[in-house]
C-alpha positions as CSV (number, residue, x, y, z in Angstrom):
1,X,28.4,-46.1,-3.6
2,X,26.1,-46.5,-0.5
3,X,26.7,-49.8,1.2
4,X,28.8,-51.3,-1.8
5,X,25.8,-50.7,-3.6
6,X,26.4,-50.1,-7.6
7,X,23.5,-47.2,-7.9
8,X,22.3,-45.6,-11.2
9,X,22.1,-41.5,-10.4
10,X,21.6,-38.7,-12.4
11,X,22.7,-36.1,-10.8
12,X,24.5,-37.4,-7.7
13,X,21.2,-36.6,-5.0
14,X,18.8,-38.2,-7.2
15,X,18.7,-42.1,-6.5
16,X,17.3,-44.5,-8.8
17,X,17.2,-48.1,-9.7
18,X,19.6,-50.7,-8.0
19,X,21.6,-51.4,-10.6
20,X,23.7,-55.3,-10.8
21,X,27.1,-55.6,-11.5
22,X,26.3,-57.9,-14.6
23,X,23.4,-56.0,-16.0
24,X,24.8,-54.2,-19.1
25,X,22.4,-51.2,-20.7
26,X,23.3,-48.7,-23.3
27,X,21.5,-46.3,-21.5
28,X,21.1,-45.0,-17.8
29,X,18.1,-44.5,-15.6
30,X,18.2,-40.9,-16.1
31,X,17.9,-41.5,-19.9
32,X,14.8,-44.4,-19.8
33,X,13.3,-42.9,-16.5
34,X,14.0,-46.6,-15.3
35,X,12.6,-45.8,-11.8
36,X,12.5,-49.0,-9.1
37,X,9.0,-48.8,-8.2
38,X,9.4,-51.6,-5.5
39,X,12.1,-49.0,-3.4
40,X,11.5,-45.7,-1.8
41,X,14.4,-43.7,-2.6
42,X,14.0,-40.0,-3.2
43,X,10.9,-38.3,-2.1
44,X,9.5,-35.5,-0.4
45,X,6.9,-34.6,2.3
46,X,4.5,-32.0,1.9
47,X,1.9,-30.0,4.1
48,X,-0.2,-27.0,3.6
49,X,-3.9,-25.8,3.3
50,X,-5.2,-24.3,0.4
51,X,-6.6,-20.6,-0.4
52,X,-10.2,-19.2,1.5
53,X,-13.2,-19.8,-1.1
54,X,-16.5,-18.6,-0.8
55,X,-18.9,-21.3,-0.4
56,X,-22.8,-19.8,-0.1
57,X,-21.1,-16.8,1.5
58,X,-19.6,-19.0,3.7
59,X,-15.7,-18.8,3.3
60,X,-13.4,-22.0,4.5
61,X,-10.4,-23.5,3.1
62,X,-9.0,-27.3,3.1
63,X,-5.6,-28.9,4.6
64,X,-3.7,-31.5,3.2
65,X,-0.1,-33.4,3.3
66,X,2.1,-36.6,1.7
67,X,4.3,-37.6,0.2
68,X,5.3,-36.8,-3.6
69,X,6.4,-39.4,-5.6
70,X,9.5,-40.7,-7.2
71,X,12.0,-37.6,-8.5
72,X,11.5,-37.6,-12.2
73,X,14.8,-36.4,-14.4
74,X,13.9,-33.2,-16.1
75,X,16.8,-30.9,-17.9
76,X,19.1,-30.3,-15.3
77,X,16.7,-30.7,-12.6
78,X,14.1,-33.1,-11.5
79,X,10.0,-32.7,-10.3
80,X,7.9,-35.1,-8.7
81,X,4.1,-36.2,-9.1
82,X,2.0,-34.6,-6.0
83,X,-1.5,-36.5,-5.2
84,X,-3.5,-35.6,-2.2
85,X,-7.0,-35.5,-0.6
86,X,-7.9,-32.6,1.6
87,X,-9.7,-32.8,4.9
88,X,-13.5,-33.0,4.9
89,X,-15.7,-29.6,5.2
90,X,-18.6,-31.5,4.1
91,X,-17.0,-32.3,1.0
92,X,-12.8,-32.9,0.3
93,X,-10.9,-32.0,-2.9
94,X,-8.0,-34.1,-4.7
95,X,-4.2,-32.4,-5.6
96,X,-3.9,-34.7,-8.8
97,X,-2.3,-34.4,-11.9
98,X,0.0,-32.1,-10.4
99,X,4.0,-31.7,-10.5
100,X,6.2,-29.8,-8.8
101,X,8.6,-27.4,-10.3
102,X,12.5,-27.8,-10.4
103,X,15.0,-28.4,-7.4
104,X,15.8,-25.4,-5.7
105,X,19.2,-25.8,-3.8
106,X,18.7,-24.6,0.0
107,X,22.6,-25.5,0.9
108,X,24.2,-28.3,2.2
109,X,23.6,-30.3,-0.3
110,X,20.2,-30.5,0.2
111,X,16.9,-29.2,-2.2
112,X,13.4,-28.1,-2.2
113,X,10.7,-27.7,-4.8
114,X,7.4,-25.1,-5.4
115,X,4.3,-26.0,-6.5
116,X,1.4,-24.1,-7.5
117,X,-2.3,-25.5,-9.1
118,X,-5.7,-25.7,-8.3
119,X,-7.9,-28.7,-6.3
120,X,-10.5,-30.9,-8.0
121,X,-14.2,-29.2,-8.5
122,X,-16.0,-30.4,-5.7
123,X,-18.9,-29.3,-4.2
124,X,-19.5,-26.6,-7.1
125,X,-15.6,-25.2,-6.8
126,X,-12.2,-25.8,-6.5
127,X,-9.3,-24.0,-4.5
128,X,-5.9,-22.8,-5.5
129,X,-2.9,-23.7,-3.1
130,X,0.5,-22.9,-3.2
131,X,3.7,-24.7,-1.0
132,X,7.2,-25.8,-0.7
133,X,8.0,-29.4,-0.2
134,X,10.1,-30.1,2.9
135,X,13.9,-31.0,2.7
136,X,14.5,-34.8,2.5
137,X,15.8,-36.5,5.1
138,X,17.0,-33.2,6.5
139,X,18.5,-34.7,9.9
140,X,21.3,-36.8,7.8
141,X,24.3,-35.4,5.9
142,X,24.0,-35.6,1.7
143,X,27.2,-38.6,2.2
144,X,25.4,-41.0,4.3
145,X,27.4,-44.4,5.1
């Protein structure tokens, strides 16, 4: 428990809800997705630029970063929801409806995940990007007091 905090996990560095003392549920977060949406608590930043695209024979690309959302259980595993605009050349694009893929364990404790889609159709086209989230928190230990 962080700070005599009774916390609902699934696995161990995914946080979810607050949970009271006196609040009784047949089931855990991990099994209703019972995510506190009022709380921050396990998130990723993100950064990148997406591929070169021909635009009139005029080739440019787009940058973009945030932060995903909430972790979302999966099988073993959790992803998160990524939403983004890119910078403006003229026009932007959006990252929507996109997820990352699984948790991939870089030691310590600690995790990354890939993702991998296409931009909005602006302008006549989109773009394809690819990137890994960065670590969270990665300045602080995994048993934080």
């Amino acid at each position: 428990m962080r700070n005599n905090i009774p916390w609902d996990v699934c696995p161990d560095w995914v946080r979810f809800k607050k949970r009271s003392d006196n609040e009784r549920s047949e089931f855990s977060a991990c099994a209703k997705g019972d995510l506190d949406l009022e709380n921050q608590r396990h998130v990723h930043e993100f950064l990148g630029s997406t591929k070169f695209k021909d635009k009139c024979g005029e080739q440019h690309n787009h940058r973009f970063a945030g932060v995903t959302g909430e972790a979302i259980p999966t099988l073993g595993s959790h992803k998160h929801k990524v939403y983004a605009r890119t910078d403006y050349y003229g026009h932007f694009h959006e990252l929507k409806d996109v997820f990352t893929g699984p948790a991939i364990r870089v030691g310590d404790g600690k995790h990354v995940h890939f993702v991998k889609g296409e931009t909005t159709i602006d302008d006549g086209h989109d773009h394809d990007f690819q990137f890994a989230t960065l670590i969270e928190t990665p300045l602080l230990p995994k048993d934080r007091c």
